[in-house]
N, C-alpha and C positions, 0 to 999 in steps of 0.2 A: 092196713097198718101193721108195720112188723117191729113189736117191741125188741127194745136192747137182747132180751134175756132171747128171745127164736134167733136172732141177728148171730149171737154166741155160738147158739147151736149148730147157726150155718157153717158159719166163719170156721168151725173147728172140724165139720165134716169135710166141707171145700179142701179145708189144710191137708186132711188126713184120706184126698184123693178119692173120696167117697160124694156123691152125688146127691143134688136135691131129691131125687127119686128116694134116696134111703127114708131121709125124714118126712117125706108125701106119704109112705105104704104103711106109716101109725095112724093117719088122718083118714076118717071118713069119705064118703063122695061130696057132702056138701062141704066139711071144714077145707077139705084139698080143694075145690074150686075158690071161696073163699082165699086160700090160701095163696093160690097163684095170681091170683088179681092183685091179691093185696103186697106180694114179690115184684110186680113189673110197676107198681106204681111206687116203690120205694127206692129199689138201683135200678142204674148206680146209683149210689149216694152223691149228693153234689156239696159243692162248698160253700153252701148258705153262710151267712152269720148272722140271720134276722130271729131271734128270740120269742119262741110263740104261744100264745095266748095260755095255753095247755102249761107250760114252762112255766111262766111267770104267774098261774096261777098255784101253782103246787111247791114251788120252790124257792127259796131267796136265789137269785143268780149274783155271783160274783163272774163278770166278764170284763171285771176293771183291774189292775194289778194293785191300782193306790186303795183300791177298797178291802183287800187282804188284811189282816193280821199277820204279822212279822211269821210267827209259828205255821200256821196256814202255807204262807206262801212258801215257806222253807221245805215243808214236805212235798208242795206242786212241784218244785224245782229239784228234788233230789228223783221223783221220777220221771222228769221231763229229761235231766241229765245222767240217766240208768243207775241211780245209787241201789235201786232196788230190783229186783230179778224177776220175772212172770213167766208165766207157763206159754203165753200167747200174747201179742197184741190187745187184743182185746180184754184181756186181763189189767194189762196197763191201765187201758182206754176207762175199764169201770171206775181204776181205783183214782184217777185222775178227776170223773166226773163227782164223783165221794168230796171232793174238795171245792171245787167249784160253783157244785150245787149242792145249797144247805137244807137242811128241813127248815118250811114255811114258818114253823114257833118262833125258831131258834133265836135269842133275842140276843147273845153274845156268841162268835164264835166257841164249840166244844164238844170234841170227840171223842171223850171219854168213857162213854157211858156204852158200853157194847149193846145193849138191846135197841135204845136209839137210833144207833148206827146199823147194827142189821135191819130194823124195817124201812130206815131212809135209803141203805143197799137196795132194799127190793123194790119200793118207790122209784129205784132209777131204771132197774132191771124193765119194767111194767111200762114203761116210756117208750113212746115213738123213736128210733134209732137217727130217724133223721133229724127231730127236734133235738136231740143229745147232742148229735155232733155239729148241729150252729153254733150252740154257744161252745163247742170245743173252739171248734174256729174261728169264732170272736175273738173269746179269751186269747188264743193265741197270738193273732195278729194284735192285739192291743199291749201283750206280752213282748214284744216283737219290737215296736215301736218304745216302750218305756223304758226297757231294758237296751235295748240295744241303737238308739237314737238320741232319746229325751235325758236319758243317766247313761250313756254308752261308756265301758270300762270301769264302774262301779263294785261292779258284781262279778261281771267276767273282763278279762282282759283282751281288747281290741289288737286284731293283728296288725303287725308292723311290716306296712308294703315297704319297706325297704327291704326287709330282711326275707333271703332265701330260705327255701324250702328244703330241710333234710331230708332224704327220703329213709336214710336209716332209724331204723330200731332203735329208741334207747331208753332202759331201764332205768323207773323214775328214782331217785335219790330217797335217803331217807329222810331228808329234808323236803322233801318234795310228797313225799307218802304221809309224812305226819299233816302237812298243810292242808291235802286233800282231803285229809278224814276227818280233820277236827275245822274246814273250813268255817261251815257255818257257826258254829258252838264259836269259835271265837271273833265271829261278828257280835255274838250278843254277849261274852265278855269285855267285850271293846265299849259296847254302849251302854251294859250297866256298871261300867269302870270297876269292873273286878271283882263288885258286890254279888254273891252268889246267892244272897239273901233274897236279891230283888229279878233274878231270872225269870220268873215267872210273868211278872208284869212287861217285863221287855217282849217276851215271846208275844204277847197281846196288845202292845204296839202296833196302829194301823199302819201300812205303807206309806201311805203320804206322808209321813211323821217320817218314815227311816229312813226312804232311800233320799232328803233333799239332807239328811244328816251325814249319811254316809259318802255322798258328794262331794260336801263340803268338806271331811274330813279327808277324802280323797285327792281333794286338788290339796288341801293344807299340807299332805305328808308331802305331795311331788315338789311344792314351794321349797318346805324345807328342805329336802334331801337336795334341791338344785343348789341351795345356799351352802350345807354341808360340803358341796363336791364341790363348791368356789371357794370355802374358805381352806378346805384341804388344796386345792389347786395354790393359792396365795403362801401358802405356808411353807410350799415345797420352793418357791420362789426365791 
């Protein structure tokens, strides 16, 4: 069994062109035998998504997007779409499971509490590598499917096969830069209609609750904006 936190190790030796050998010549004769059985029965890692017993005893799993909290899912998607920077992949990979697996207590999503959050860090570190990455790829593919099927263009906008590909460059506007940075932040002034009082409670709005609102409120704007560009069309008549 080769926990997240040796996976780390490896991952970063591999990276840095230095070889299993390196981290075997710290290990014993019995932990290195140990060691290497317990490498050839782990990679490759494969693309499970079955959730295991080990898992669902020590952790809440969220591998459903509608079981999120509005705030929750806002952080999975700013590192799933690079808002945030890491040293490694794997760096990524932990702080993404930080999100999707909760501490077993936890009876309201909340990660505030830095001691909490470092022993549930190391709670994942101590984890089978391959049990971590099903429920990655669960979650994902069910991220997959919500986002970009069941609510397609809600969140992100779906490309237009009509429209050609530019291959050049071009540097975003600053209408375009402000949108991107304050995206999210004004999804949740949009749905607590500008009350900055009640931000808190939006942010801890379940999914199911946001995104059949923001659907809604999605097709409502294209309704109207098609009626605005008919009635300016009429006018010009």
């Amino acid at each position: 069994m080769i926990d997240f936190k040796t996976h780390i190790k490896l991952s970063k030796q591999l990276f840095s062109s230095e070889s299993v050998d390196a981290y075997l010549q710290d290990l014993d004769l019995l932990e290195r035998v140990r060691f290497v059985k317990a490498l050839k029965e782990t990679y490759p890692l494969t693309e499970g998504k079955s959730v295991s017993e080990l898992i669902s005893d020590n952790f809440q799993v969220y591998d459903n997007v509608f079981d999120l909290v509005l705030g929750q899912f806002i952080m999975i998607e700013q590192i799933l779409t690079g808002k945030f920077k890491f040293n490694a992949p794997t760096d990524m990979d932990l702080e993404l499971m930080t999100y999707i697996l909760r501490p077993k207590d936890e009876q309201e999503y909340d990660n505030t509490d830095s001691t909490k959050e470092a022993k549930h860090r190391e709670a994942i570190l101590n984890t089978p590598v391959q049990d971590l990455y099903n429920v990655v790829n669960k979650f994902l593919a069910n991220r997959d499917l919500i986002l970009f099927k069941q609510f397609s263009g809600v969140f992100y906008a779906t490309p237009d096969p009509n429209e050609t590909n530019d291959d050049e460059f071009t540097t975003p506007g600053a209408d375009e830069m402000f949108n991107q940075q304050w995206y999210w932040y004004s999804i949740v002034r949009l749905l607590a209609k500008e009350d900055i009082r009640i931000y808190d409670e939006i942010y801890m709005l379940k999914m199911n609750v946001v995104l059949p609102e923001m659907s809604y409120l999605a097709q409502k704007n294209k309704i109207e904006a098609a009626q605005q560009r008919q009635a300016a069309a009429m006018r010009r008549l």
